[in-house]
C-alpha positions as CSV (number, residue, x, y, z in Angstrom):
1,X,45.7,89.6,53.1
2,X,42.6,87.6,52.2
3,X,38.8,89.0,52.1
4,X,35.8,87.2,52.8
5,X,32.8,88.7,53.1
6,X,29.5,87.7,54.7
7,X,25.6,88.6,53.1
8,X,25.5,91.6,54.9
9,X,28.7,93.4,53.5
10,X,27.4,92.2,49.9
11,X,24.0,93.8,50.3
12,X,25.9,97.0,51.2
13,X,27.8,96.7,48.3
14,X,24.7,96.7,46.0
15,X,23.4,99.3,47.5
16,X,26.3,101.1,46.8
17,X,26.2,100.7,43.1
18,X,22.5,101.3,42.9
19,X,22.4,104.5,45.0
20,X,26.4,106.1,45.4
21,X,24.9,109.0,43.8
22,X,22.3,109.4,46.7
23,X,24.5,108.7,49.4
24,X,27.8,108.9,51.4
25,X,29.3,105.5,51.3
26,X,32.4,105.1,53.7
27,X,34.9,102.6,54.6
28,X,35.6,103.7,58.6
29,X,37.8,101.1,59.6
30,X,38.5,97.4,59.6
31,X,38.4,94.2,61.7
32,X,41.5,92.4,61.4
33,X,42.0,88.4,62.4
34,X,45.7,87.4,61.2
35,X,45.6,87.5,57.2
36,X,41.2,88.0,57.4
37,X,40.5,91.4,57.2
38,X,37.2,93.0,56.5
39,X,35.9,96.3,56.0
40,X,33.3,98.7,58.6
41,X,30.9,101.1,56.6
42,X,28.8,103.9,56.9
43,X,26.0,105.4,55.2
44,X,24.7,109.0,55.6
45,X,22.0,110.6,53.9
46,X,20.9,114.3,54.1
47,X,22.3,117.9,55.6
48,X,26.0,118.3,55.6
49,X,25.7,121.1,57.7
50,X,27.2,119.8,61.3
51,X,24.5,121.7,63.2
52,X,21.4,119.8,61.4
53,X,19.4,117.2,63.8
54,X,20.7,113.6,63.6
55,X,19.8,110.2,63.8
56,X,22.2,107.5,64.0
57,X,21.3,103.4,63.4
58,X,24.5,100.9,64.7
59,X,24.0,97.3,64.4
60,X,26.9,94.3,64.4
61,X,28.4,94.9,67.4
62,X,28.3,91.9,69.1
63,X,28.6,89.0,65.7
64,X,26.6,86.5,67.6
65,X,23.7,89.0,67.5
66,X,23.6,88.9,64.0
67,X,19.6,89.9,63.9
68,X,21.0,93.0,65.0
69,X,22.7,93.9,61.6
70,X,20.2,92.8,59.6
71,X,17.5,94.8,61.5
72,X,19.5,98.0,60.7
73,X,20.6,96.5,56.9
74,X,16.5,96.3,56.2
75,X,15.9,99.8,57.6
76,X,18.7,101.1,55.3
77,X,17.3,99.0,52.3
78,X,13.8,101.0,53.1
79,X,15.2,104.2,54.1
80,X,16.9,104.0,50.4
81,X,14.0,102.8,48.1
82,X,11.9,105.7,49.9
83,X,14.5,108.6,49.4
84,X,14.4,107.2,45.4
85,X,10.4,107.9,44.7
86,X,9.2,109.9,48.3
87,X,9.5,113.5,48.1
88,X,8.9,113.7,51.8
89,X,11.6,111.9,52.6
90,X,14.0,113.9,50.3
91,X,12.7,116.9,51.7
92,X,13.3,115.7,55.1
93,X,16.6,115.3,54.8
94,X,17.1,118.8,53.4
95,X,17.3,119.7,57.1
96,X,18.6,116.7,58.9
97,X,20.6,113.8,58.7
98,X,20.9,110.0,59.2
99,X,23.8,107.6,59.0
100,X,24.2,104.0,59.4
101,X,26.9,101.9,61.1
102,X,25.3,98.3,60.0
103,X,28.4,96.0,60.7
104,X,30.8,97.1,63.3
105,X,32.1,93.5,64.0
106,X,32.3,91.3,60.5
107,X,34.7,89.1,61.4
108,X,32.7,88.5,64.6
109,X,29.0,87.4,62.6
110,X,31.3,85.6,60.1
111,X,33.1,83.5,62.8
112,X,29.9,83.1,64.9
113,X,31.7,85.1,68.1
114,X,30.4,88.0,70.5
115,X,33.3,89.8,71.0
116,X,36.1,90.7,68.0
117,X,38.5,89.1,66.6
118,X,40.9,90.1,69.7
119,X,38.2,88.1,72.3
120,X,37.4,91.5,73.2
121,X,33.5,93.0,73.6
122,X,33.1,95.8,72.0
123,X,30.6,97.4,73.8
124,X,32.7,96.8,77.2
125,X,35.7,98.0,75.7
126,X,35.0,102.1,76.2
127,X,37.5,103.9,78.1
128,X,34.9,104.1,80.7
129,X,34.4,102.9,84.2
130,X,31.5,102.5,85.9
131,X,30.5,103.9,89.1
132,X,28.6,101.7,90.6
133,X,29.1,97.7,91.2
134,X,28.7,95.4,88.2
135,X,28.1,92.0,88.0
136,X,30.9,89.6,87.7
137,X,32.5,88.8,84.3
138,X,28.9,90.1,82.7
139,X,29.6,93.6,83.6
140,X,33.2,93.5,82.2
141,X,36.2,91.8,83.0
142,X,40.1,91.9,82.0
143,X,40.9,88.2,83.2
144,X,41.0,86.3,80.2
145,X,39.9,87.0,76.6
146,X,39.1,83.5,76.2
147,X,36.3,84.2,78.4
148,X,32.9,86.0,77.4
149,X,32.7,89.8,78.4
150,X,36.0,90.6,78.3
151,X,36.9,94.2,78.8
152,X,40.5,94.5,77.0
153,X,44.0,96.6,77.6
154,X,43.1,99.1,74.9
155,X,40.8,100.6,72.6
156,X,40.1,97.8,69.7
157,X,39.8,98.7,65.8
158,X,36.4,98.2,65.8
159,X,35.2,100.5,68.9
160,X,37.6,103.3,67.8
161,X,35.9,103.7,63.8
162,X,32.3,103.3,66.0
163,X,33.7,106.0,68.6
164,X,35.7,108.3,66.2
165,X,32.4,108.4,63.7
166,X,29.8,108.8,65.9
167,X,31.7,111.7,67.7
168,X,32.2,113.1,63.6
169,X,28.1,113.2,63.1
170,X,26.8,114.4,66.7
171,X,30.1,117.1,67.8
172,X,28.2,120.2,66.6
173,X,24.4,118.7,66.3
174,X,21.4,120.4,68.0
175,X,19.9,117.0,68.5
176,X,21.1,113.9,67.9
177,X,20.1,110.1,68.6
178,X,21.4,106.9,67.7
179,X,20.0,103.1,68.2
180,X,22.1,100.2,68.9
181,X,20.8,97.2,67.7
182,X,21.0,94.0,69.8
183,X,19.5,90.8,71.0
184,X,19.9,88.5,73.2
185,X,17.6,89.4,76.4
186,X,14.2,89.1,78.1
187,X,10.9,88.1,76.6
188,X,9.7,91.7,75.0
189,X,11.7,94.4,73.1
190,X,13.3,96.8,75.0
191,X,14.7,100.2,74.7
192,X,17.5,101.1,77.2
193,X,18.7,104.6,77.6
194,X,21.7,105.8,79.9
195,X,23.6,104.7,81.5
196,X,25.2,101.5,82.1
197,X,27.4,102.4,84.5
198,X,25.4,103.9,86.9
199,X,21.8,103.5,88.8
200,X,21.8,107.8,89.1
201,X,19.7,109.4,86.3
202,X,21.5,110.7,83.7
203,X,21.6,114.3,82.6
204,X,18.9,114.6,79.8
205,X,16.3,112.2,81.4
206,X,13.6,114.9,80.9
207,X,14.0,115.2,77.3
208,X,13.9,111.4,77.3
209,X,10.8,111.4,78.9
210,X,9.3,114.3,76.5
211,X,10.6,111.8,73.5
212,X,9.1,108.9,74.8
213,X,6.3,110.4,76.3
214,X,5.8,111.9,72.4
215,X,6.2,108.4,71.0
216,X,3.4,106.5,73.7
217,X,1.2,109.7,72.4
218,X,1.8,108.7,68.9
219,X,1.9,105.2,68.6
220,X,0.2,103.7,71.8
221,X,0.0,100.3,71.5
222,X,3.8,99.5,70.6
223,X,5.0,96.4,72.0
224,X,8.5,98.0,73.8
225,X,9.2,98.1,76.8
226,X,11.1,101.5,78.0
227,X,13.9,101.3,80.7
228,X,17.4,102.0,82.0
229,X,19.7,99.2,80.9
230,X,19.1,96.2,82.8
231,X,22.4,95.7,84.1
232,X,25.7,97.6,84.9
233,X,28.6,97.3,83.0
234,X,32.0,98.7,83.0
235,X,33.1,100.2,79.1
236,X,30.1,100.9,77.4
237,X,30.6,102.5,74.0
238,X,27.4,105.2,74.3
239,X,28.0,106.2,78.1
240,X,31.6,107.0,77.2
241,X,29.9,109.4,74.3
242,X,27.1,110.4,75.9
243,X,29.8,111.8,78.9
244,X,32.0,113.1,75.9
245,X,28.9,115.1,74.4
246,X,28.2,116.9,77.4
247,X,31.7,117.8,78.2
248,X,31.5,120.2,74.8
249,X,28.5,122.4,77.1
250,X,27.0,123.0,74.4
251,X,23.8,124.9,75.6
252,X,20.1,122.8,74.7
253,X,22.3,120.2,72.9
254,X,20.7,117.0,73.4
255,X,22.0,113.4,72.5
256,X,20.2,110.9,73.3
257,X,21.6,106.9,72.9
258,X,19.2,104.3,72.7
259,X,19.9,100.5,72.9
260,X,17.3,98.1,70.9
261,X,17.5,95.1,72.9
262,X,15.7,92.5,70.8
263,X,13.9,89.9,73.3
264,X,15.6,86.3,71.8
265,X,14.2,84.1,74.9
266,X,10.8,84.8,73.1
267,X,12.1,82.8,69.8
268,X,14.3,80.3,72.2
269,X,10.7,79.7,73.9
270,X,8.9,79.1,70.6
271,X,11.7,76.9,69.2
272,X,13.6,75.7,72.5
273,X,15.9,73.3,69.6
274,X,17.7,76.6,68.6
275,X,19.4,76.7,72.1
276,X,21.5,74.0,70.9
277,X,23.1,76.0,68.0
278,X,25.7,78.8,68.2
279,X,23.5,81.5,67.2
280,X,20.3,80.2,68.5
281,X,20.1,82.1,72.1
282,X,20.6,85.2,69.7
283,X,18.3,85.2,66.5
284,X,15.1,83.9,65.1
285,X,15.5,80.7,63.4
286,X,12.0,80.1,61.7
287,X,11.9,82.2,58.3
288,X,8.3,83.6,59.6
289,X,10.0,85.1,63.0
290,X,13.3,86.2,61.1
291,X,11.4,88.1,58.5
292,X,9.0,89.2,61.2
293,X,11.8,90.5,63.3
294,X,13.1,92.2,60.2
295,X,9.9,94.6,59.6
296,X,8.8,94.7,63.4
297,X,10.8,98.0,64.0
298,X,9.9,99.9,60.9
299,X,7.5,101.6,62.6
300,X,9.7,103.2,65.5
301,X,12.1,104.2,62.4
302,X,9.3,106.1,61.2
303,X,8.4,108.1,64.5
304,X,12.7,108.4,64.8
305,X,12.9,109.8,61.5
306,X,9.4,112.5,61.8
307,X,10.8,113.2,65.7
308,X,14.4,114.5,64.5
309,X,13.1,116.3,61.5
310,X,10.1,118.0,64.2
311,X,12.2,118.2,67.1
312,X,10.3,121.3,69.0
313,X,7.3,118.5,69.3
314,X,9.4,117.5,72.3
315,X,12.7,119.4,72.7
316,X,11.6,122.4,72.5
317,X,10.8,123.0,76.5
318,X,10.5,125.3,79.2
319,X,12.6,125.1,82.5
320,X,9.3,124.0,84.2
321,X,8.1,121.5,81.4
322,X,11.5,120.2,81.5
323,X,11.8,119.9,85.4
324,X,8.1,118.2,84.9
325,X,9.4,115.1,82.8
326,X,12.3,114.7,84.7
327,X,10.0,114.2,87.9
328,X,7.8,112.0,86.5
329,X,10.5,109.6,84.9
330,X,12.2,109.7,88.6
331,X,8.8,108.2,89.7
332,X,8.6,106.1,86.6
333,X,11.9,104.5,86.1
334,X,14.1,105.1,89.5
335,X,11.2,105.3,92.3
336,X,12.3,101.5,93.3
């Protein structure tokens, strides 16, 4: 079997020699193209006990969105230089825990693809169905893998290490929430929460309305926009665990899965040349926008971070102030 390896996988490496004493490094699978194969890691920092609060960062799944691994590399390359020298930090993680899944498709950003090696989207490839209509081939299809979107016969490699490890942080959690970084859509950054199978409010929209709600308090002038996801699809990875977590009835157990949708048409507009390359459509070109895009989102990483390791600022509710968010993010988000 050969190995290459692309920037991303090396700076993983070195952070594994500089700081394997701080944190749990982890091979969780691989991506396999005939004699290519190349490794998926994690890296968890903090509690052990399965109980604690979680947060979860995921980037890589789609390889053309490459911006989308390197967000989450840069926030793990922070995250670790502050747990060396910030005793807040250290302590934080006394009670909570955070892991990073930085590169679920490598073969995909080394080959310049979407889907995996297989032709298959990851992220449409969920044992999953959705309930309401999609649109054609973008909300999932089992046609052809030649063509974009494709759905697949079976759960590939690469969704079953993202699946099986996610489940292994968030099973027994109080309160967990992960980010999935993409790009790729829209003119602003967006965060999507559940579901992408269906228009109908998902179970916890409350408690996503207290967290946001907690965040617009916090920081009110961030630049995201705050939505269901855009567009149905059949197979998504994080409806299939979301559903999966609330199966367990755990009583006040909250997850919450976010999608980071990075807003590329505002680079395409700036630079409309970049269309014209295979990444272009996906990632900032420029150095000044790429290194912009890099730091844009320390911030939320910060409130993510202070909000799991506080979580009775906004999970801690009553029946009424619970029933009270959920109504207002009916009007706010579902009202149309």
């Amino acid at each position: 079997m050969s190995r290459k390896t692309i920037p991303e996988l090396e700076l993983i490496n070195q952070l594994k020699e500089e700081l394997g004493h701080i944190a749990r490094f982890e091979i969780i699978g691989e991506s396999q193209e005939e004699n290519l194969r190349m490794p998926i890691h994690k890296v968890t920092f903090g509690s052990q006990d399965p109980k604690a609060p979680v947060l979860g960062l995921v980037g890589g799944v789609h390889g053309l969105e490459r911006i989308g691994s390197q967000v989450t590399i840069a926030l793990l390359n922070s995250f670790s230089q502050l747990y060396q020298w910030d005793e807040t930090i250290r302590h934080n993680l006394e009670k909570m825990r955070v892991f990073f899944i930085p590169c679920v498709n490598p073969i995909g950003i080394l080959k310049k693809r979407r889907s995996n090696p297989n032709g298959v989207d990851i992220m449409r490839n969920a044992p999953i169905d959705a309930e309401d209509e999609v649109p054609s081939f973008l909300g999932g299809h089992r046609i052809s893998n030649l063509l974009p979107w494709y759905r697949g016969e079976r759960m590939e490699s690469e969704t079953k290490a993202l699946i099986d490890h996610v489940k292994k942080e968030i099973e027994h959690a109080s309160v967990a929430v992960t980010v999935d970084f993409h790009s790729g859509f829209g003119f602003q950054d967006q965060i999507w929460f559940p579901y992408a199978k269906t228009r109908k409010p998902f179970a916890d929209l409350g408690y996503f309305d207290s967290f946001i709600s907690l965040m617009n308090k916090t920081y009110p002038n961030h630049f995201y926009k705050v939505e269901p996801q855009a567009y149905l699809t059949h197979g998504d990875v994080w409806d299939y665990l979301y559903d999966w977590k609330k199966s367990l009835n755990q009583q006040q157990s909250v997850f919450l899965p976010m999608c980071l949708e990075m807003g590329s048409w505002m680079w395409v507009k700036k630079n409309p040349l970049q269309i014209f390359t295979p990444e272009g459509a996906y990632n900032p070109v420029k150095t000044h926008r790429y290194r912009r895009a890099l730091r844009r989102h320390n911030t939320f990483f910060e409130f993510l971070i202070r909000a799991l390791y506080s979580p009775q600022s906004w999970h801690t509710l009553t029946p009424e102030e619970l029933e009270n968010h959920r109504k207002k993010a009916i009007e706010k988000w579902y009202s149309k």
